[in-house]
PASEBA-1860 file (N, C-alpha, C; in nm, 3 decimals):
! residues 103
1> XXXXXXXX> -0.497/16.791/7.801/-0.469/16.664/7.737/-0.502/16.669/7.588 ~ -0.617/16.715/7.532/-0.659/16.739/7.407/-0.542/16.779/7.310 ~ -0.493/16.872/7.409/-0.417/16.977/7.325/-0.288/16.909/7.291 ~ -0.211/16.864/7.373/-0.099/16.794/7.357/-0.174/16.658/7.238 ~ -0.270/16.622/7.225/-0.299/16.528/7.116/-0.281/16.602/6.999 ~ -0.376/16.722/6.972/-0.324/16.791/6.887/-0.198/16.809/6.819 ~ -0.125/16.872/6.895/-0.007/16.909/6.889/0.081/16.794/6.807 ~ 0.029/16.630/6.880/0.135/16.575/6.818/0.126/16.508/6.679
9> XXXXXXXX> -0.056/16.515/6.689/-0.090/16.526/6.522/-0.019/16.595/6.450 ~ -0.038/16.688/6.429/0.017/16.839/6.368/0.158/16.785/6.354 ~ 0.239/16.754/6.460/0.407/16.742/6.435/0.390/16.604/6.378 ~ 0.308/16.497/6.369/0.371/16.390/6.261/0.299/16.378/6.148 ~ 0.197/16.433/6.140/0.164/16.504/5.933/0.260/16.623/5.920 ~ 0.319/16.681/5.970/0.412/16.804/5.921/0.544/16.689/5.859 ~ 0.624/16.583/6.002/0.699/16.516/5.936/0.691/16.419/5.829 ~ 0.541/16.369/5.820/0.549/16.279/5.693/0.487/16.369/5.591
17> XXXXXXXX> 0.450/16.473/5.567/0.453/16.561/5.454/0.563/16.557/5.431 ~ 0.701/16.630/5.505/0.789/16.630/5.503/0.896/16.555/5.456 ~ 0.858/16.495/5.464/0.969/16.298/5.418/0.891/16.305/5.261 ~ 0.795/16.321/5.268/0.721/16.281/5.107/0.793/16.378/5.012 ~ 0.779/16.527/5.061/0.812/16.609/4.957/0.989/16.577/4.933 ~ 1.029/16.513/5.022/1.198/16.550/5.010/1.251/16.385/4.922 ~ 1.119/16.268/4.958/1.151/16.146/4.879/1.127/16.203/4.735 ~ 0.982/16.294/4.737/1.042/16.358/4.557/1.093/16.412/4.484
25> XXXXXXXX> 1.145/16.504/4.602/1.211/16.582/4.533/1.356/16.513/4.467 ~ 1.410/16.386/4.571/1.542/16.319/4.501/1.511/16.227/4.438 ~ 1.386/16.161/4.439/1.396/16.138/4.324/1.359/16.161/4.180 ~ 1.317/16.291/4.209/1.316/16.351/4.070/1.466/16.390/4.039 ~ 1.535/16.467/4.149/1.664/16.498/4.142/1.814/16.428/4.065 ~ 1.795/16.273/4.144/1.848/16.190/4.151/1.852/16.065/4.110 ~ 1.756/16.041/4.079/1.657/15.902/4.021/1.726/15.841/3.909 ~ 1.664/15.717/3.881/1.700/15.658/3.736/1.604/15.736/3.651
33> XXXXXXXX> 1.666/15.738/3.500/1.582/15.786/3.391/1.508/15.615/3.359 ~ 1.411/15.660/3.357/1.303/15.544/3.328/1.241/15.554/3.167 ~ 1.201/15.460/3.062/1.219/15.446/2.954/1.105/15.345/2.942 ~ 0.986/15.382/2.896/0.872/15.315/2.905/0.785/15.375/2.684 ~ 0.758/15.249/2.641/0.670/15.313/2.551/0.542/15.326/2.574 ~ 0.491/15.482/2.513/0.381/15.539/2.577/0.316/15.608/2.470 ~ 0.171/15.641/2.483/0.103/15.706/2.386/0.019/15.840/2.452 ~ 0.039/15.934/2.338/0.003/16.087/2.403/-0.177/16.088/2.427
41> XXXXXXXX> -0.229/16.053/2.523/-0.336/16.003/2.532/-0.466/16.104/2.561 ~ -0.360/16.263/2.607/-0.477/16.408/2.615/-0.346/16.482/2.673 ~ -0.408/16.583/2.661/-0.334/16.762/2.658/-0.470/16.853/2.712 ~ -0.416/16.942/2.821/-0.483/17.019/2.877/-0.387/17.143/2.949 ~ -0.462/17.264/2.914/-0.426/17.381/2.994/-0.456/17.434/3.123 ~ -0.432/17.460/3.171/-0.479/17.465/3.322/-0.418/17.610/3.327 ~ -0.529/17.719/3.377/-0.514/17.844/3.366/-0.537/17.868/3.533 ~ -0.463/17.975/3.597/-0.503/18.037/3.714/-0.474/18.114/3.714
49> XXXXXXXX> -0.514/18.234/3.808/-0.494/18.356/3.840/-0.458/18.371/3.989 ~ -0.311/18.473/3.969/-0.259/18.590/4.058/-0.283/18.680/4.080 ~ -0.282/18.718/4.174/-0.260/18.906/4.167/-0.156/18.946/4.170 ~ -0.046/18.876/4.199/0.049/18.868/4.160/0.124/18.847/4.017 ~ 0.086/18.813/3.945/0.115/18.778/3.811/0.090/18.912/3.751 ~ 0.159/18.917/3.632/0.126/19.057/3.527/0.011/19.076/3.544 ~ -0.077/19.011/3.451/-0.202/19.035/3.387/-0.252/18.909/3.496 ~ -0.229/18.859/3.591/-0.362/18.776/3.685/-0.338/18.659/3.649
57> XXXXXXXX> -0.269/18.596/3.500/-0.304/18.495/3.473/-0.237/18.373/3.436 ~ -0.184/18.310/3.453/-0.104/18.203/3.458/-0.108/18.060/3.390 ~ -0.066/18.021/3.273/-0.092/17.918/3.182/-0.038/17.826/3.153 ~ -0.071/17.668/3.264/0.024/17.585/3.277/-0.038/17.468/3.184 ~ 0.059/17.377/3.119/0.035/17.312/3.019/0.051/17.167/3.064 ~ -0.007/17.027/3.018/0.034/16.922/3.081/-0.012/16.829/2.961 ~ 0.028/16.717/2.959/0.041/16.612/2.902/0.014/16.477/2.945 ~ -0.064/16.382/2.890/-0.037/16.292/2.929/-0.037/16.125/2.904
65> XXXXXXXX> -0.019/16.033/2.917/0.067/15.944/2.868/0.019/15.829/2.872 ~ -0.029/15.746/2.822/-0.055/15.630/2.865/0.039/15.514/2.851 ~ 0.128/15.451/2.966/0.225/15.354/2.958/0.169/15.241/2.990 ~ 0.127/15.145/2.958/0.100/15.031/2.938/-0.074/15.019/3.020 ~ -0.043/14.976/3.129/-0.217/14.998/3.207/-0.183/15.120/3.323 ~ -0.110/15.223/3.248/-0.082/15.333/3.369/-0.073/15.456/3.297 ~ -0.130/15.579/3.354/-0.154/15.697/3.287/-0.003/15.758/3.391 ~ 0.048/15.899/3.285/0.139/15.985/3.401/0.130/16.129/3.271
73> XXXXXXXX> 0.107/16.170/3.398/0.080/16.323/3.315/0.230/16.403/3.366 ~ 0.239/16.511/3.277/0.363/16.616/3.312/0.330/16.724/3.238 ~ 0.404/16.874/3.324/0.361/16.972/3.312/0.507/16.986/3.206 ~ 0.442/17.044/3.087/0.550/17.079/2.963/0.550/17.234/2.980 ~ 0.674/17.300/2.891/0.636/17.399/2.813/0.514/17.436/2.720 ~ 0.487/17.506/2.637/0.418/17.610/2.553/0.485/17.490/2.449 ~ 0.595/17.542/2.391/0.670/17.508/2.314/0.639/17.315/2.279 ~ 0.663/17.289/2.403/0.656/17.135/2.397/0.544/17.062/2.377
81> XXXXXXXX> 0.402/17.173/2.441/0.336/17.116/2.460/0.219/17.146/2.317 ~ 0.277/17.230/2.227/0.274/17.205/2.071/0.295/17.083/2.015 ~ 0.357/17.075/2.026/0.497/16.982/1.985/0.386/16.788/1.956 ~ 0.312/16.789/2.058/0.309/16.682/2.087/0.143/16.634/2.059 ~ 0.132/16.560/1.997/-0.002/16.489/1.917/-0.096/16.403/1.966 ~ -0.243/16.399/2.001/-0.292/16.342/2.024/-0.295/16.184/1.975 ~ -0.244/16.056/2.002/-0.267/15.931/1.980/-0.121/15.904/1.940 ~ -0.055/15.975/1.937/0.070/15.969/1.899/0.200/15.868/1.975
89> XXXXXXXX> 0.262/15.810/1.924/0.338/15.669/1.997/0.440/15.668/2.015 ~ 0.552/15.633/2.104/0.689/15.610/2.124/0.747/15.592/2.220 ~ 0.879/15.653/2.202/0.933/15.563/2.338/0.952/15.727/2.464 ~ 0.859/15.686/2.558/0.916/15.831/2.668/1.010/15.769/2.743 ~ 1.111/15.867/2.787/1.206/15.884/2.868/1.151/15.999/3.030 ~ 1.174/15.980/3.129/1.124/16.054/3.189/1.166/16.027/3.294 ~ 1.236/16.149/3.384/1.297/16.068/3.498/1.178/16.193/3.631 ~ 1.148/16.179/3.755/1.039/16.199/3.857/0.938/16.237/3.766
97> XXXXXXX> 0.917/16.383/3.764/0.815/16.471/3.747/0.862/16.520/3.571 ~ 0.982/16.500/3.538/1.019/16.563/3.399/1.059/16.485/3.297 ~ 0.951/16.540/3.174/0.995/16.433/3.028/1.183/16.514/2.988 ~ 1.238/16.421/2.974/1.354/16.444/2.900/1.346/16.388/2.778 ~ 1.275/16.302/2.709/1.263/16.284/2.567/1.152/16.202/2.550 ~ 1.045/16.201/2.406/0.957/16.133/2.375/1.004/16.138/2.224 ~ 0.997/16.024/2.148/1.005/16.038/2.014/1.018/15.930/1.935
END
């Protein structure tokens, strides 16, 4: 009896993991572009290591935003994540998980 409880745990967190990752993935996919003014409120690197990777090490960059009484961070480029200034103001564009324009 246990086991079959188990079991059916396991199969309905597998399906609502499941439903979650695929509601984000469309709507990151698919979504409206959303258009909120926001201020660059911190920047951080977030380093990990592979053994897989060349050299072990892996250097992901993120951003993040403060839109009105709501923070949203996103993982930028290198490039982008130059780019972009502490206290700095305007209008973001951003549709799920990805900035398509701040400026």
């Amino acid at each position: 009896m246990e086991d079959n409880i188990f079991a059916i745990v396991f199969v309905g967190l597998t399906v609502v993991c499941t439903a979650v990752y695929f509601a984000k993935f469309f709507s990151a996919r698919f979504g409206r572009v959303k258009t909120v003014k926001a201020t660059v409120v911190h920047k951080q690197t977030v380093e990990s290591f592979s053994k897989y990777a060349g050299n072990g090490a892996h250097i992901r960059y993120s951003v993040t935003f403060q839109t009105g009484g709501k923070r949203r961070s996103f993982y930028v480029s290198e490039f982008s994540y130059r780019g972009y200034k502490l206290n700095e103001s305007g209008t973001l564009k951003y549709k799920g998980s990805r900035i398509i324009d701040f400026s």
